[in-house]
GUMAR-507190 format. One line per 2 residues: number of its first residue (from 1); their letters; for each residue x, y, z of C-alpha. Coordinates in Angstrom, 1 decimal. Layout:
BEGIN
NUM) A) X/Y/Z ~ ... .
***
This chain:
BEGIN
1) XX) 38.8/113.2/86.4 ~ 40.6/113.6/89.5 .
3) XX) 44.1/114.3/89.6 ~ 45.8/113.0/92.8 .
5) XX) 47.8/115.8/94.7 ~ 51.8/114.8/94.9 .
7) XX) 52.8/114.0/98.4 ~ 56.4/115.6/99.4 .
9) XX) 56.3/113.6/102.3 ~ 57.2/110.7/100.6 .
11) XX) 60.2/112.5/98.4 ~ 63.5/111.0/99.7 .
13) XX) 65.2/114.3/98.1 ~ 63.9/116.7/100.8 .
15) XX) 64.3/114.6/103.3 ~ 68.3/114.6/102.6 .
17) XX) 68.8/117.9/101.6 ~ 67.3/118.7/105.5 .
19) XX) 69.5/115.9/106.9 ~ 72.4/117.9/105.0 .
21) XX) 71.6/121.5/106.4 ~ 71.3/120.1/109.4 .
23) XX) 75.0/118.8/109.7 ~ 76.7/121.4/107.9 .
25) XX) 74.4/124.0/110.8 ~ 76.3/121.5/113.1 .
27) XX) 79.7/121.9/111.4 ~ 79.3/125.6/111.3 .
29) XX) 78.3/126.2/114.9 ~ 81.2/123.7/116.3 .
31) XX) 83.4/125.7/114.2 ~ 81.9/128.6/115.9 .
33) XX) 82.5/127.3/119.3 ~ 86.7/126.4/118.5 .
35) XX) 87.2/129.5/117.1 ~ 85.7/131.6/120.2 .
37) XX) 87.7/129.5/122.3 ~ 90.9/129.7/120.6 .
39) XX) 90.0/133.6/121.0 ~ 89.6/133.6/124.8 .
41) XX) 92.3/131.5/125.1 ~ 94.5/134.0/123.4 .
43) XX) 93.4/136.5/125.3 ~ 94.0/135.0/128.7 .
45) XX) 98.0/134.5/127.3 ~ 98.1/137.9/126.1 .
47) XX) 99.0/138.0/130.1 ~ 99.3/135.0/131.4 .
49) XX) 102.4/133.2/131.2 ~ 102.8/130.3/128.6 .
51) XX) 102.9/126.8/130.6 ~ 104.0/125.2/127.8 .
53) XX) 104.1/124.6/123.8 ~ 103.5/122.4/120.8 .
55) XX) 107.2/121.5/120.0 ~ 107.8/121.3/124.6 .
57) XX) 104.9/118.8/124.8 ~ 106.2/117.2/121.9 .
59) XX) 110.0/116.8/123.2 ~ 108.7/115.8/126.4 .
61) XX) 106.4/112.8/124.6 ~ 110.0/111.5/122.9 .
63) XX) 111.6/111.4/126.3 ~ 108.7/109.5/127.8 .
65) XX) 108.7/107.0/124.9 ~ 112.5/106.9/124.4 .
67) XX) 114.9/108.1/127.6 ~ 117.5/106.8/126.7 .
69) XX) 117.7/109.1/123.3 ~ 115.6/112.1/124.2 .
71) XX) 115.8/114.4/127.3 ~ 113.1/116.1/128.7 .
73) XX) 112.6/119.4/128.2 ~ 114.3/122.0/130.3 .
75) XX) 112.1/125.2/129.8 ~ 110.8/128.1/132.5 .
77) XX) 109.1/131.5/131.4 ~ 110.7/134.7/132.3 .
79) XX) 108.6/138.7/131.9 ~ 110.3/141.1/129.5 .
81) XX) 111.6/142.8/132.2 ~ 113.9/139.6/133.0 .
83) XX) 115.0/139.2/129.4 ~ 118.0/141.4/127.7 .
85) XX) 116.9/143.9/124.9 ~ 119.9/142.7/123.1 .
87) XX) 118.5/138.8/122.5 ~ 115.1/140.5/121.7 .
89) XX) 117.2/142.8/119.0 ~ 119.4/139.8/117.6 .
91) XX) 116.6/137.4/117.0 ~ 114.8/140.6/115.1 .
93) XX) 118.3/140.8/113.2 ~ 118.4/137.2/112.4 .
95) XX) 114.3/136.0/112.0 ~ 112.6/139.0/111.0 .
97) XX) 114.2/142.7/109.8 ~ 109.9/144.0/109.3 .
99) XX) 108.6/142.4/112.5 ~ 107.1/145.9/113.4 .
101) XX) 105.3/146.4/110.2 ~ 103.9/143.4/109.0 .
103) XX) 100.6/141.5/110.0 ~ 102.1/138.1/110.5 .
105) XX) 103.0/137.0/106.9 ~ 105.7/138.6/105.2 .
107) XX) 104.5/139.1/101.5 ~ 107.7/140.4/100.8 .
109) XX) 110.0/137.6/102.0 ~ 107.3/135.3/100.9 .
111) XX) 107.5/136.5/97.1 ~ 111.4/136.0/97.8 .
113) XX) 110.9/132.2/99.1 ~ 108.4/131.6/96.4 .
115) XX) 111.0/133.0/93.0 ~ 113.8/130.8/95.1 .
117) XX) 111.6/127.7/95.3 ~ 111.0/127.5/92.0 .
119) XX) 114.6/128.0/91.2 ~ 116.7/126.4/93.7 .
121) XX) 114.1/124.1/96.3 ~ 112.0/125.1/99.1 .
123) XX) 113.1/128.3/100.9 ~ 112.2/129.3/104.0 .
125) XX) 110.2/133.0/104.5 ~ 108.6/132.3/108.1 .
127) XX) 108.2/135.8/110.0 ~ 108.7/135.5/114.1 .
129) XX) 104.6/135.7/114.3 ~ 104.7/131.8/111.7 .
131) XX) 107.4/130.9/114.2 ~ 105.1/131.5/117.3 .
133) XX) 101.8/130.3/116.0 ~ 104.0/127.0/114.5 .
135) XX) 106.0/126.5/117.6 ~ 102.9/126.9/119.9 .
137) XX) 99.8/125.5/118.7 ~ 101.2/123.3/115.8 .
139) XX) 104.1/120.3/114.5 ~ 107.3/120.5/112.4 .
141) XX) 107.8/119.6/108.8 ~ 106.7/121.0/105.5 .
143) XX) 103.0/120.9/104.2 ~ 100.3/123.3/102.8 .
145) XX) 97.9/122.3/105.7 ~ 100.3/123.3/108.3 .
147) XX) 101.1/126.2/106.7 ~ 97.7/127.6/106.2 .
149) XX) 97.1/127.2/109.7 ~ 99.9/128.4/110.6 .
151) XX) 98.9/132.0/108.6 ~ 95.9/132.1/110.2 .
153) XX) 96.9/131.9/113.4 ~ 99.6/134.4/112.6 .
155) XX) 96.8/137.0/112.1 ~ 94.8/136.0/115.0 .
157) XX) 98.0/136.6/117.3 ~ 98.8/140.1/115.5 .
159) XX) 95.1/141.3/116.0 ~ 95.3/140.3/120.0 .
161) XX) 98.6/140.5/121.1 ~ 101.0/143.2/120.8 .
163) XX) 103.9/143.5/119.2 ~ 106.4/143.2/122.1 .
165) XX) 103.7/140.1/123.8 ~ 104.7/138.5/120.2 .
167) XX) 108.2/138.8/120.7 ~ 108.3/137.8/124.3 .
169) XX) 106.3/134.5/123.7 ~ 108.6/134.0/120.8 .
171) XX) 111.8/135.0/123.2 ~ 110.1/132.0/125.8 .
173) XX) 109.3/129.2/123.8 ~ 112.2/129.0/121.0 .
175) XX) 114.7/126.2/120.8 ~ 118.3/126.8/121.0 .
177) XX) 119.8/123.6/122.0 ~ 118.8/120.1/122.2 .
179) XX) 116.0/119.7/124.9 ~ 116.6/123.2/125.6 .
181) XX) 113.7/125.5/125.0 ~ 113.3/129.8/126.0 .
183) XX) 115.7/132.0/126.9 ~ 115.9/131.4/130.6 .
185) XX) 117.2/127.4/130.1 ~ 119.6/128.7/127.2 .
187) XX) 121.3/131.6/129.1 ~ 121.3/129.8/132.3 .
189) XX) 123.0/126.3/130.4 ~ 125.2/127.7/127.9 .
191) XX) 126.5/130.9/129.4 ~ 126.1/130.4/133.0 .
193) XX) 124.2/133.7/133.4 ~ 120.8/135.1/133.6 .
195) XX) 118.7/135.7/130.7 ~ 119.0/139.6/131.5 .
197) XX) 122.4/139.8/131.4 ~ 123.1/138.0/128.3 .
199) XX) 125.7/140.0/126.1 ~ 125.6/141.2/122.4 .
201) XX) 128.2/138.5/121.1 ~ 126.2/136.0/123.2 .
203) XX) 122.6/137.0/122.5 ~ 123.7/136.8/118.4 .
205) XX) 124.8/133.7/119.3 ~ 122.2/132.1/120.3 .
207) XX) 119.9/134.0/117.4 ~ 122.6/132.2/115.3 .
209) XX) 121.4/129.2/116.2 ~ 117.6/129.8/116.2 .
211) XX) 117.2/127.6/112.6 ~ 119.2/124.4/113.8 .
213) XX) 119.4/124.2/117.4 ~ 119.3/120.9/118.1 .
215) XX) 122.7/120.6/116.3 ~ 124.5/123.8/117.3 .
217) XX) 126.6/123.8/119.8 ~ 127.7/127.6/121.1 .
219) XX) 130.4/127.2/123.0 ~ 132.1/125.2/120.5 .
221) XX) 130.6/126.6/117.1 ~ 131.4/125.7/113.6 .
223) XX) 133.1/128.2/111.4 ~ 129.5/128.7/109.8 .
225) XX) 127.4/129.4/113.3 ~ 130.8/132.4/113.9 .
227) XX) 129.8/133.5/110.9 ~ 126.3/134.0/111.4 .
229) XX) 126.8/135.3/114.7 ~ 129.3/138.3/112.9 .
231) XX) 126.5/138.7/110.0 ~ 124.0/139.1/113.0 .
233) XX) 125.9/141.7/114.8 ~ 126.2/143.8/111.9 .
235) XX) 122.8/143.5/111.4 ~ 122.3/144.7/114.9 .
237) XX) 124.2/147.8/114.0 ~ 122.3/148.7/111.1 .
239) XX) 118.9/148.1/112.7 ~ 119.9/151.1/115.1 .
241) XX) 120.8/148.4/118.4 ~ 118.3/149.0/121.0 .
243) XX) 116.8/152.0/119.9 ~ 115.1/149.1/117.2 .
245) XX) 113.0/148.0/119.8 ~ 111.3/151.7/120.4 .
247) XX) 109.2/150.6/117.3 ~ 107.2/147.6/119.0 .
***
């Protein structure tokens, strides 16, 4: 009796699990292909200036769509070397006390934010690295998504960029008023000076504002903004002032 031989050919099952490898090969190699890019890309703005960001393109989109409600952007980089130490201390003071020791995410702020949620609502626990890789790359609001990528970005920018390169970008791309983003625009608008020459009371001030700027207003601030401003310049003063900055 002849037994005849089963033909795999005709199976369907084969047939999709190689359909299946062969799009998750796909997936994996596309994957591939962002990730290097986003690499060299970060590498270039390790020295390059930054032309722009996330939340600038963003503000410029509302303008475009709405002018009569939305103002363009005013924004223009400046180098360390144009930028006073003592903005680059106060937003330390105000943002992120272990900037120089942590790796992007800091677990001990984020233990902090996670006890407080669960008692009192959502805190925030976002280092200056989160407020860089959100502000550049990614959109506001609140969800898990966003802030997954925005940790993972926050450990790609530690492991190519420098402390200080960090803080610069960070420095360059931050809101502090409405339409008014980096330090150059908010020196230059607010105080009439240039970014290097920005005081202690007025670099705390505008660290002071760093968490609601599109509704602060320095030069006529609300009991609660001079109050940040003082808690700031204490802060300052307990970091060691400039001698702070020896640790990027």
């Amino acid at each position: 009796m002849l037994v005849k031989e089963y033909d795999m050919t005709n199976d369907p099952e084969p047939r999709r699990g190689g359909i299946f490898r062969a799009i998750l090969k796909k997936i994996v190699q596309l994957l591939l292909i962002v990730v290097t890019l986003f690499f060299v890309l970060l590498l270039i703005f390790r020295w390059a200036p930054i032309p722009t960001s996330a939340f600038i393109f963003h503000q410029n989109y509302l303008a475009k769509q709405n002018p009569d409600k939305h103002d363009q952007a005013t924004y223009q980089w400046l180098d360390w070397e144009d930028i006073s130490p003592q903005l680059a201390i106060a937003v330390i003071a105000a943002e992120d006390q272990r900037f120089p020791t942590h790796w992007g995410v800091d677990t001990i702020e984020l233990k902090k934010a996670l006890s407080s949620t669960r008692r009192r609502g959502p805190r925030g626990a976002s280092t200056i690295t989160q407020q860089v890789a959100k502000n550049l790359f990614l959109w506001g609001g609140r969800s898990y998504t966003r802030k997954a990528l925005e940790a993972a970005i926050s450990v790609s920018l530690e492991i190519v960029w420098p402390k200080k390169r960090i803080l610069e970008v960070y420095i360059n791309i931050a809101q502090f008023g409405d339409a008014i983003f980096g330090v150059k625009a908010a020196s230059e608008s607010l105080f009439d000076v240039k970014a290097k020459n920005l005081s202690r009371q007025q670099a705390a001030m505008l660290a002071a504002v760093l968490p609601k700027p599109a509704v602060s207003n320095v030069n006529d601030p609300r009991p609660s903004l001079r109050q940040r401003q003082q808690w700031i310049l204490k802060q300052m003063k307990q970091l060691g002032g400039l001698n702070y900055l020896k640790r990027l």
